[in-house]
N, CA and C atoms as an extended XYZ file, in Angstrom:
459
Properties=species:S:1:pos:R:3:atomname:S:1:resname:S:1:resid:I:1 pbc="F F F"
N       -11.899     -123.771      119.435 N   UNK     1
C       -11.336     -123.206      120.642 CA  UNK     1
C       -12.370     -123.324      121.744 C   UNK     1
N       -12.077     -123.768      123.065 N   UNK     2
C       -12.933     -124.481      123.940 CA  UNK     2
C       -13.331     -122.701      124.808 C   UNK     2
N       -14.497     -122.594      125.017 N   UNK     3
C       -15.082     -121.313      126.066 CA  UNK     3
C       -14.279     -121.599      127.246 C   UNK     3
N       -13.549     -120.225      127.840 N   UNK     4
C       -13.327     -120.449      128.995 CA  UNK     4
C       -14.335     -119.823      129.995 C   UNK     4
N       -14.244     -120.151      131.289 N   UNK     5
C       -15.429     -118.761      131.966 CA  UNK     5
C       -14.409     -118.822      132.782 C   UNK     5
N       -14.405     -116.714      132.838 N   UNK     6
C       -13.883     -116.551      134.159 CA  UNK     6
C       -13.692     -116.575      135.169 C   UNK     6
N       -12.193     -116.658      135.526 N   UNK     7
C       -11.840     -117.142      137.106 CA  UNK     7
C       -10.816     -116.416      137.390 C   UNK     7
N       -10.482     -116.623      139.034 N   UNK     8
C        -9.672     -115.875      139.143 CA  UNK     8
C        -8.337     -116.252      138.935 C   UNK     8
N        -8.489     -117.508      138.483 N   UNK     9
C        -6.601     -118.360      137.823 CA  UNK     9
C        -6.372     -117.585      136.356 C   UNK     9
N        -7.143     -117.119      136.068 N   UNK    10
C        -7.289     -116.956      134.169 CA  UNK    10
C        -6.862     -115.542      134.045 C   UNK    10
N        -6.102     -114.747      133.378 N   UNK    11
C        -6.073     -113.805      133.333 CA  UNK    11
C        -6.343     -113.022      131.557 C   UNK    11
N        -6.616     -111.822      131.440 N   UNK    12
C        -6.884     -110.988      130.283 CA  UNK    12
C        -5.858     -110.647      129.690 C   UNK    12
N        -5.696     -111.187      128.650 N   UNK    13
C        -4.408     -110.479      127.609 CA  UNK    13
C        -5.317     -109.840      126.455 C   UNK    13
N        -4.736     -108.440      126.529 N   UNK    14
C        -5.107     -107.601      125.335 CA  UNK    14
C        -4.220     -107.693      123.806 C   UNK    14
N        -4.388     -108.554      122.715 N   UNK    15
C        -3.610     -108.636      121.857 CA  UNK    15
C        -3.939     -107.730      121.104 C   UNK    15
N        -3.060     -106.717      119.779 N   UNK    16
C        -3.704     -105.727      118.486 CA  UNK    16
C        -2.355     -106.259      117.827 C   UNK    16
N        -3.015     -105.590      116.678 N   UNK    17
C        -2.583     -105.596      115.494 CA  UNK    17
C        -3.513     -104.463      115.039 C   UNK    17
N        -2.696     -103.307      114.052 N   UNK    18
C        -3.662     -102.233      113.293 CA  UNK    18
C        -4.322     -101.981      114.450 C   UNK    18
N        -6.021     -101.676      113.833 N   UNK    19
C        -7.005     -101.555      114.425 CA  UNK    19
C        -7.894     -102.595      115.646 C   UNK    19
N        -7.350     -103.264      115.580 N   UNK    20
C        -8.060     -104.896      115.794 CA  UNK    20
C        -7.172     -105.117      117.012 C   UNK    20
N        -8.331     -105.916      118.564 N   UNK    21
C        -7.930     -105.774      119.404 CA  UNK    21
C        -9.006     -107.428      119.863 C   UNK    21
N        -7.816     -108.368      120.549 N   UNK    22
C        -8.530     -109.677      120.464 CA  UNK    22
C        -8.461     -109.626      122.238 C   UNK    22
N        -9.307     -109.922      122.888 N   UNK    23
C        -9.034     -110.097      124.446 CA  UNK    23
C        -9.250     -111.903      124.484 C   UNK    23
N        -8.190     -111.982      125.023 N   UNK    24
C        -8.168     -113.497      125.165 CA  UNK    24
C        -8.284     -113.831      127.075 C   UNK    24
N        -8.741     -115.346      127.205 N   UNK    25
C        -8.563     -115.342      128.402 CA  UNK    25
C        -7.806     -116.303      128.531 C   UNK    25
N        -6.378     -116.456      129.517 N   UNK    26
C        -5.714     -117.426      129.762 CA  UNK    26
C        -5.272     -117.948      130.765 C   UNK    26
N        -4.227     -118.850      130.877 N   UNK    27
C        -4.181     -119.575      132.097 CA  UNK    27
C        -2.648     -118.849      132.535 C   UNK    27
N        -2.168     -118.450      133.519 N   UNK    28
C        -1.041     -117.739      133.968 CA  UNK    28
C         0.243     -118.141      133.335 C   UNK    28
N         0.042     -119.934      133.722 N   UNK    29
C         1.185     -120.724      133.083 CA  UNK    29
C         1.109     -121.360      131.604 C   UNK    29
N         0.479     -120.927      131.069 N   UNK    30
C        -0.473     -121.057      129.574 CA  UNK    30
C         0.660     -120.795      128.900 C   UNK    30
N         1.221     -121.997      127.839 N   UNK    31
C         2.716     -121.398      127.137 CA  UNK    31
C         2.142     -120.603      126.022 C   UNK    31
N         3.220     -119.839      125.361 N   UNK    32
C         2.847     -118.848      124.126 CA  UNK    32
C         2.362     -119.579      122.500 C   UNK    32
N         3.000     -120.607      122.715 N   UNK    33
C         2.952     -121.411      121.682 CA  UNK    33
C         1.131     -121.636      121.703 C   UNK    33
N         0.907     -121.927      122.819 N   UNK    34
C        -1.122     -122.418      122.910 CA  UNK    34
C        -1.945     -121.057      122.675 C   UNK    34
N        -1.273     -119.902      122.998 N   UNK    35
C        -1.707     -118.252      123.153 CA  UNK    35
C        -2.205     -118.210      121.992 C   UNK    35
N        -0.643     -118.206      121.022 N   UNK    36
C        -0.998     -118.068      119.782 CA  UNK    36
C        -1.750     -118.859      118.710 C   UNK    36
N        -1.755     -120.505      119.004 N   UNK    37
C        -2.867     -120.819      118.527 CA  UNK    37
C        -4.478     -120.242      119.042 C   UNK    37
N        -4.448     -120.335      120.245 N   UNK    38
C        -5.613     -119.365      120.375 CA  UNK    38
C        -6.177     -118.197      119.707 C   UNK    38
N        -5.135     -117.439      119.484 N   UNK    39
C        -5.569     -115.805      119.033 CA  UNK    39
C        -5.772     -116.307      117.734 C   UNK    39
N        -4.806     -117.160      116.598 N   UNK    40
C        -4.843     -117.208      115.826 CA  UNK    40
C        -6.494     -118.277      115.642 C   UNK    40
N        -7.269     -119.148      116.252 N   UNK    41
C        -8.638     -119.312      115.897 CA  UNK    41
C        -9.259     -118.061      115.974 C   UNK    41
N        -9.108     -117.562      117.382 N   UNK    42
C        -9.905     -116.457      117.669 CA  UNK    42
C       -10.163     -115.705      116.303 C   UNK    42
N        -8.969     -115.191      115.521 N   UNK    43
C        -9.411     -114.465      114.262 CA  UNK    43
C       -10.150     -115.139      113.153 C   UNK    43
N        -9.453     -115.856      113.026 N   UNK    44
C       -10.418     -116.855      111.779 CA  UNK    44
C       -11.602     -116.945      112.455 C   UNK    44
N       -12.083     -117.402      113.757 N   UNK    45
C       -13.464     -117.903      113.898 CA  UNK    45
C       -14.297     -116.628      114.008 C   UNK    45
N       -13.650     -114.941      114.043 N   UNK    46
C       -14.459     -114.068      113.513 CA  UNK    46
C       -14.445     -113.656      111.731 C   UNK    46
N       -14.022     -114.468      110.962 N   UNK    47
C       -13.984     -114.273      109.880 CA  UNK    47
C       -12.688     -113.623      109.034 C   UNK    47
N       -11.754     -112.936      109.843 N   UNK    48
C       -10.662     -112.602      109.773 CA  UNK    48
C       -10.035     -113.217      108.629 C   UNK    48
N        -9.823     -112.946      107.254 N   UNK    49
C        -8.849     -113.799      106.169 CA  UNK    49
C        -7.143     -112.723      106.588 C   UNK    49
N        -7.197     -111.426      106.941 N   UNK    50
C        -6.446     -110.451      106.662 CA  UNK    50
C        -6.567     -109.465      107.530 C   UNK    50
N        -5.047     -108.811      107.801 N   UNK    51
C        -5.369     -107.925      108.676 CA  UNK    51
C        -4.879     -106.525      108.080 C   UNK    51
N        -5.198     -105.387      107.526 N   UNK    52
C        -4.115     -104.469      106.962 CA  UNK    52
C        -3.489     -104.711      105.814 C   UNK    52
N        -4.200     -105.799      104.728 N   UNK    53
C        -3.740     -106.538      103.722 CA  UNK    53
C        -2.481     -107.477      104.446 C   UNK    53
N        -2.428     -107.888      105.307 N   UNK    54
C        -1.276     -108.622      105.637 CA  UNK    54
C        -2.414     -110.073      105.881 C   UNK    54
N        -2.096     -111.231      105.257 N   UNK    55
C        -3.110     -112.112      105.109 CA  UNK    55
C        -2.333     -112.483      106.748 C   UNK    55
N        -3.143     -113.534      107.195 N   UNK    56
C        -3.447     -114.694      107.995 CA  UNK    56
C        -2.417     -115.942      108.119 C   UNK    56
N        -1.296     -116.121      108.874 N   UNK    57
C        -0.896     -117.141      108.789 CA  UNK    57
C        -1.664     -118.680      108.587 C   UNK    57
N        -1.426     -119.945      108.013 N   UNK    58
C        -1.406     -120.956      108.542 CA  UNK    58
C        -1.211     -121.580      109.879 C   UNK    58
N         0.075     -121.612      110.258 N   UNK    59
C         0.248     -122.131      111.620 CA  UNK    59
C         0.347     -120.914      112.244 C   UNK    59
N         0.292     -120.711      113.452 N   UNK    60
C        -0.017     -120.385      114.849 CA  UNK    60
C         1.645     -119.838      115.068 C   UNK    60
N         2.642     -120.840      114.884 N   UNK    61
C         3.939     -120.226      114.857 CA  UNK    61
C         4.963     -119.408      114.450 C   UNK    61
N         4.030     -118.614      113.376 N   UNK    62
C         4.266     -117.600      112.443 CA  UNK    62
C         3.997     -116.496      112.857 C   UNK    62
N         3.135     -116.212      114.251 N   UNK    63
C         2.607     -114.963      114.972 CA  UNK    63
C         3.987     -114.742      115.948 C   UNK    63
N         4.262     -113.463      115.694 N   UNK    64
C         5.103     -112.490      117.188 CA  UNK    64
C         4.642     -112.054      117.679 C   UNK    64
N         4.934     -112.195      118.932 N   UNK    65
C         4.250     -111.295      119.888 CA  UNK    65
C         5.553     -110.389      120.293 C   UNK    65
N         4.264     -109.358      120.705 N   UNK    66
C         5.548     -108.075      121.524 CA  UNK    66
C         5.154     -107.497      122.321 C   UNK    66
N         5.730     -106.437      123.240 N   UNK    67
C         5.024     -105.689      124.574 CA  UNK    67
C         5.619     -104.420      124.282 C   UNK    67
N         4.925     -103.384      124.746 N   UNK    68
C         5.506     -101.588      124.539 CA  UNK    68
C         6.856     -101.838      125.450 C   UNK    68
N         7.686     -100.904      124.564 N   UNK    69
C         8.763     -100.618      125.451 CA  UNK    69
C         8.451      -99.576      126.518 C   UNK    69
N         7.219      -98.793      126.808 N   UNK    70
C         6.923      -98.477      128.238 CA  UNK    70
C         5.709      -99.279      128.250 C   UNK    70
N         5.429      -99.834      129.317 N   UNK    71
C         4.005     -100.045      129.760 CA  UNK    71
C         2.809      -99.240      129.860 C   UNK    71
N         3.402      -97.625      130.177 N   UNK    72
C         2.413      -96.946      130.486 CA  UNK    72
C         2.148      -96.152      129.354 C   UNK    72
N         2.680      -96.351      128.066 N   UNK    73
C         2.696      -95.251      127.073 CA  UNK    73
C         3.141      -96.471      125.543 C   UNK    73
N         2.096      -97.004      125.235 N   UNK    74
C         2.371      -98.115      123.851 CA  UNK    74
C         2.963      -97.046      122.756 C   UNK    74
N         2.678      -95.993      122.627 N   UNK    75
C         2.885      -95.387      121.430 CA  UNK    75
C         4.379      -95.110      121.283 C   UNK    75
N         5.336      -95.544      122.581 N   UNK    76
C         7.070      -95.243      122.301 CA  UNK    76
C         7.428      -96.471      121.722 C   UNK    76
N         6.681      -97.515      121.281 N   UNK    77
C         6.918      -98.666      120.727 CA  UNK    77
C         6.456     -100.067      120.900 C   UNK    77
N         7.663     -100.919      120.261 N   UNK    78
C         6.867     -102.698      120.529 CA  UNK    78
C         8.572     -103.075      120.448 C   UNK    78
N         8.564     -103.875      121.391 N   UNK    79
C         9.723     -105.078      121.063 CA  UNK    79
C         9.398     -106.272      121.046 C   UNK    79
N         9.812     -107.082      120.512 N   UNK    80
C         9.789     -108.798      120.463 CA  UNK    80
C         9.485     -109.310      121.624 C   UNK    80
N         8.797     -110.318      121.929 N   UNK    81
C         8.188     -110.484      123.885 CA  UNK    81
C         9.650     -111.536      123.827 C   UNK    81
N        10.420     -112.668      122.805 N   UNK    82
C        11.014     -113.751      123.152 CA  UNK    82
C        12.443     -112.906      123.365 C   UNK    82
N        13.309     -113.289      124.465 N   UNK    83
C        14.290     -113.084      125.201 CA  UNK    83
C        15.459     -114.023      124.614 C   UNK    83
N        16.432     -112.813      123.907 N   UNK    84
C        17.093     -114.137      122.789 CA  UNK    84
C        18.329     -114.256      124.370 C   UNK    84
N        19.385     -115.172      123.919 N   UNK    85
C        20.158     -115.973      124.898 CA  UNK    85
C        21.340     -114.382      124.965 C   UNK    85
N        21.605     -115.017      126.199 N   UNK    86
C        22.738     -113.898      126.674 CA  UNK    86
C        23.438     -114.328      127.829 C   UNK    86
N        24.565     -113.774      127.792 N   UNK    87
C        25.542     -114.626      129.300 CA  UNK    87
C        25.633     -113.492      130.264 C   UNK    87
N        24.870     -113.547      131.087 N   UNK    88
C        25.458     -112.449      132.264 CA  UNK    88
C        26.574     -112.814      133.358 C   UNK    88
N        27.088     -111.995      134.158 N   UNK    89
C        27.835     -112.755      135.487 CA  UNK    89
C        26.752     -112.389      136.582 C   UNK    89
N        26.816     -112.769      137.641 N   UNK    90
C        25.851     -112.243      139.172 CA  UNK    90
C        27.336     -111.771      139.824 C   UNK    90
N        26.576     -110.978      141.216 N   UNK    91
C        27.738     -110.477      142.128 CA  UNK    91
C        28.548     -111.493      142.712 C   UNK    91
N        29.164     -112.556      142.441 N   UNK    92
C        29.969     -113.784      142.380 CA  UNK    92
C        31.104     -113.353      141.392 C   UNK    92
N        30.376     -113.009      140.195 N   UNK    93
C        31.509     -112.955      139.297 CA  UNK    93
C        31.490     -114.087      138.396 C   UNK    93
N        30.619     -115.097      138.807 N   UNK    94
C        29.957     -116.516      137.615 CA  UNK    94
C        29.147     -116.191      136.696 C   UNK    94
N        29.181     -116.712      135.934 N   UNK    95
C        28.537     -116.731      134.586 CA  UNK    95
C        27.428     -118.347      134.307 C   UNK    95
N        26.172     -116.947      134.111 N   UNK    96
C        24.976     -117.665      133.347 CA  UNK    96
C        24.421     -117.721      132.256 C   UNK    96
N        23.756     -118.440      131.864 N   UNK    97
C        23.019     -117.722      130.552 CA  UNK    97
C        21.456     -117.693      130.680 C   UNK    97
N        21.141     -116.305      130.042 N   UNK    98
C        19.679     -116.246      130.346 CA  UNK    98
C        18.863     -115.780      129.350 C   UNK    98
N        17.670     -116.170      129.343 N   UNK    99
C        16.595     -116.299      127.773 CA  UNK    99
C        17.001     -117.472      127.347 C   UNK    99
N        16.832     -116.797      125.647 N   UNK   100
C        16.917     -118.197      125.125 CA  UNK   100
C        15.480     -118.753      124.552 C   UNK   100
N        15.686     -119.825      124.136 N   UNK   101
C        14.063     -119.766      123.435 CA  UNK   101
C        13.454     -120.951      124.037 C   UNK   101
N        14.254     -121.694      125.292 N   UNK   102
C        13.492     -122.465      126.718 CA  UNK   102
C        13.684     -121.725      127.459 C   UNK   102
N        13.914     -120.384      127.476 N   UNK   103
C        13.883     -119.925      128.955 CA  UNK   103
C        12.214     -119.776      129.469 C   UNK   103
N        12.160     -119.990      130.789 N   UNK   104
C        10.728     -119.853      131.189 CA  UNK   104
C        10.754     -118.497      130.890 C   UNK   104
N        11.524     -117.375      130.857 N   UNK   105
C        11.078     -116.059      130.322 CA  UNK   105
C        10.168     -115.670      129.103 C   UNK   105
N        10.438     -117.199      128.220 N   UNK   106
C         9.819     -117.261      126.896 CA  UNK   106
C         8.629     -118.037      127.129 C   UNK   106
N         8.292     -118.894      128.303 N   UNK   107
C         7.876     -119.917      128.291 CA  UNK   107
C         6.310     -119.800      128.621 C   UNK   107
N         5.387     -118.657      129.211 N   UNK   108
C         4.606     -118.179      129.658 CA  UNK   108
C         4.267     -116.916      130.131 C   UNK   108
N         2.840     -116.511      130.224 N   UNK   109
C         2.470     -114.833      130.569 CA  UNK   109
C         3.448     -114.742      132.089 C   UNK   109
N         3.352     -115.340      132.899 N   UNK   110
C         4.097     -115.284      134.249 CA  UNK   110
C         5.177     -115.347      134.422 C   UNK   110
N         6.094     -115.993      133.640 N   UNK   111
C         7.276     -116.407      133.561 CA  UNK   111
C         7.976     -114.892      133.193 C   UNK   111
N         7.095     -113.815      131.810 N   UNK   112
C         7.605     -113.300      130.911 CA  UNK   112
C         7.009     -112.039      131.961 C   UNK   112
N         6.692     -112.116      133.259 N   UNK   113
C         6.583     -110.770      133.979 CA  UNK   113
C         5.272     -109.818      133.519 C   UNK   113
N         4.428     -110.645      133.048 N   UNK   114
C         3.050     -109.809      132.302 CA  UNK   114
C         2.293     -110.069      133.619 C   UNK   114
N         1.073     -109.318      133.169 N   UNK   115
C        -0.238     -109.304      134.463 CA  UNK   115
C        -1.270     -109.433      133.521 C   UNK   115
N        -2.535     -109.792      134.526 N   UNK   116
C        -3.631     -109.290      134.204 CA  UNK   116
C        -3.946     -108.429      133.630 C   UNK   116
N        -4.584     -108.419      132.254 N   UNK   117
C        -4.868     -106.952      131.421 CA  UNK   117
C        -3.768     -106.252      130.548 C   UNK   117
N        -2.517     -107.295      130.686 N   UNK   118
C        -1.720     -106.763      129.304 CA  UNK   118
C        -1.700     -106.640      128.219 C   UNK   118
N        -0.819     -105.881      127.766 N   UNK   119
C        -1.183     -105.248      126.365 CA  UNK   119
C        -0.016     -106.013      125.626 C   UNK   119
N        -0.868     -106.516      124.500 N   UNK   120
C         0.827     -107.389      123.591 CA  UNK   120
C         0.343     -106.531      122.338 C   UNK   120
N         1.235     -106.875      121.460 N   UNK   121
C         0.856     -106.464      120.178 CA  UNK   121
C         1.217     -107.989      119.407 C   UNK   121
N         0.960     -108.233      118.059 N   UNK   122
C         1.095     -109.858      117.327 CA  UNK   122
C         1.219     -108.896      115.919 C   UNK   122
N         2.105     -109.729      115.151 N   UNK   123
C         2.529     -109.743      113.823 CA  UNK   123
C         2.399     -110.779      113.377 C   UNK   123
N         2.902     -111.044      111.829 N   UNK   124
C         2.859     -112.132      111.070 CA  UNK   124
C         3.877     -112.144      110.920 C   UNK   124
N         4.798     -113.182      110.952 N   UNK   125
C         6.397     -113.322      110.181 CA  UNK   125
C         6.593     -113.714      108.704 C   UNK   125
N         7.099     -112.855      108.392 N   UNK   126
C         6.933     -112.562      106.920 CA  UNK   126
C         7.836     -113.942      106.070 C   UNK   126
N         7.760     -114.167      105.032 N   UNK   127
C         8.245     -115.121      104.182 CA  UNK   127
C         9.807     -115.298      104.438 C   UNK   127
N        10.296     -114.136      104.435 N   UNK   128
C        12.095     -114.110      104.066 CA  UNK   128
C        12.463     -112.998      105.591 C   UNK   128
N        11.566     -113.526      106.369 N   UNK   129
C        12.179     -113.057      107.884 CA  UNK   129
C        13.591     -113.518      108.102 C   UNK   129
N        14.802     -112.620      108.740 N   UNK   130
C        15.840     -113.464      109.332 CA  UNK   130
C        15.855     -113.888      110.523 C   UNK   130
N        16.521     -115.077      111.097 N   UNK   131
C        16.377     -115.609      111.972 CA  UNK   131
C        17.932     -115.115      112.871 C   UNK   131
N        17.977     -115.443      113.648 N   UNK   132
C        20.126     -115.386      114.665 CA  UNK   132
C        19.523     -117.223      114.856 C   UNK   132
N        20.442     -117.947      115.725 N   UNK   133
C        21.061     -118.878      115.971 CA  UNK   133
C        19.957     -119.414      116.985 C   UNK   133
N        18.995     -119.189      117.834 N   UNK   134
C        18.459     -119.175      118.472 CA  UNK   134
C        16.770     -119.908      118.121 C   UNK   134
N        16.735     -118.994      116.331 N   UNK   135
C        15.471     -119.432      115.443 CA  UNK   135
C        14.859     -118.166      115.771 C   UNK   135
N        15.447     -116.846      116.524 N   UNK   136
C        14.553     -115.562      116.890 CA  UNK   136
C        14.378     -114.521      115.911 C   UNK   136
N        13.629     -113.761      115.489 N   UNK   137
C        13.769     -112.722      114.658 CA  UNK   137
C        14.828     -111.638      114.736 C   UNK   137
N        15.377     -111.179      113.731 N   UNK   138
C        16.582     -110.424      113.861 CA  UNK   138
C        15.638     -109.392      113.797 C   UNK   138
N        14.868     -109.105      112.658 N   UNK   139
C        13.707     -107.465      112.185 CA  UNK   139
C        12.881     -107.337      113.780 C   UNK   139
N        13.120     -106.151      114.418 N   UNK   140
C        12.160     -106.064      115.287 CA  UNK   140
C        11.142     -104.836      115.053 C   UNK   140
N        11.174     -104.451      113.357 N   UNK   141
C        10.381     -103.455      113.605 CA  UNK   141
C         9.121     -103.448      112.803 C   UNK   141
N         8.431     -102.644      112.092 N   UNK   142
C         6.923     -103.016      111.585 CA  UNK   142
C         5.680     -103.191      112.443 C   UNK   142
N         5.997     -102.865      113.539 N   UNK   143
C         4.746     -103.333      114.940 CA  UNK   143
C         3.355     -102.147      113.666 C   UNK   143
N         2.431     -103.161      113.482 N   UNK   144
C         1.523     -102.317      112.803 CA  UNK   144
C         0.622     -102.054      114.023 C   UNK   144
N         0.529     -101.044      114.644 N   UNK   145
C        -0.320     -101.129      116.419 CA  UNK   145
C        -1.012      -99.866      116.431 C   UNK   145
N        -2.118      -99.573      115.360 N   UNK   146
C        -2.997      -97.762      115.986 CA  UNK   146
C        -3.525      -98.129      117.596 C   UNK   146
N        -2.780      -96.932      118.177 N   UNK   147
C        -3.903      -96.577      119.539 CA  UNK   147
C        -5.036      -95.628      119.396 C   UNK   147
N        -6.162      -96.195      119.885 N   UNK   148
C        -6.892      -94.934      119.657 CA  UNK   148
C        -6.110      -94.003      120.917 C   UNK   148
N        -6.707      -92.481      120.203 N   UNK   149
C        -6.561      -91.475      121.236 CA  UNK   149
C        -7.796      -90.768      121.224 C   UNK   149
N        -7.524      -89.684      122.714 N   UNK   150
C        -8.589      -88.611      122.947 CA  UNK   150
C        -8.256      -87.025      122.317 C   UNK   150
N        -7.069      -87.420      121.315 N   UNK   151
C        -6.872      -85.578      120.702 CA  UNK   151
C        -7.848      -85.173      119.875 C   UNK   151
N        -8.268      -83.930      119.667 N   UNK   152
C        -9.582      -83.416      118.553 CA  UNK   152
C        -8.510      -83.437      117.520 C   UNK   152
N        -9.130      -83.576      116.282 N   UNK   153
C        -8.296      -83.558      115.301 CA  UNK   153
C        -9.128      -81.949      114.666 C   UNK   153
């Protein structure tokens, strides 16, 4: 994986899993597909075989990514970041379809409405994952994601 140095085109994505928190640096229009090969050296090249007993994919395309369903509060959850297909109408009354697994919604951090300094979470897709029609995960749940907190225990 090539060093990047920071700039101001590049932005910070915060990836976890469990305990484990990878800061990557990327390019705005940087597709997910390159992300995740990234993160996925990133771990191996710290030694990483396993995360939570959940081993290590092979390919790079076996990682999900997801984002909190609030931004300001990760602990109400994780959903899937890919935008499966759907037909809306606009105030016309025409019909589109939007997502999808070319939608630029899927297609990059910018596209998919992230910033600087977001927070994703990444999984492994398990052996006997189901897929819909699309090739998207049907299971959206298992986000293995501790936050630390500031409560005294």
């Amino acid at each position: 994986m090539p060093t990047k140095e920071p700039n101001p085109q590049l932005w910070t994505l915060r990836l976890k899993q469990h305990k484990v928190t990878v800061l990557l640096f990327v390019e705005q229009t940087q597709s997910f597909s390159s992300i995740k090969a990234d993160l996925l050296d990133a771990l191996k090249g710290r030694g990483y075989t396993e995360i939570n007993q959940r081993f290590l994919p092979s390919d790079a395309e076996n990682i999900i990514l997801g984002i909190p369903v609030d931004r300001n509060d990760p602990s109400k959850g994780w959903v899937g970041l890919d935008i499966p297909a759907m037909d809306t109408e606009d105030e016309i009354g025409s019909k589109k379809k939007l997502g999808g697994k070319r939608s630029v919604l899927n297609a990059s951090p910018l596209g998919a409405g992230l910033r600087d300094g977001s927070l994703l979470a990444f999984k492994f897709r398990s052996e006997d994952a189901k897929k819909d029609d699309d090739g998207l995960d049907l299971d959206d749940s298992d986000w293995d994601v501790i936050m630390p907190s500031y409560d005294e225990e």
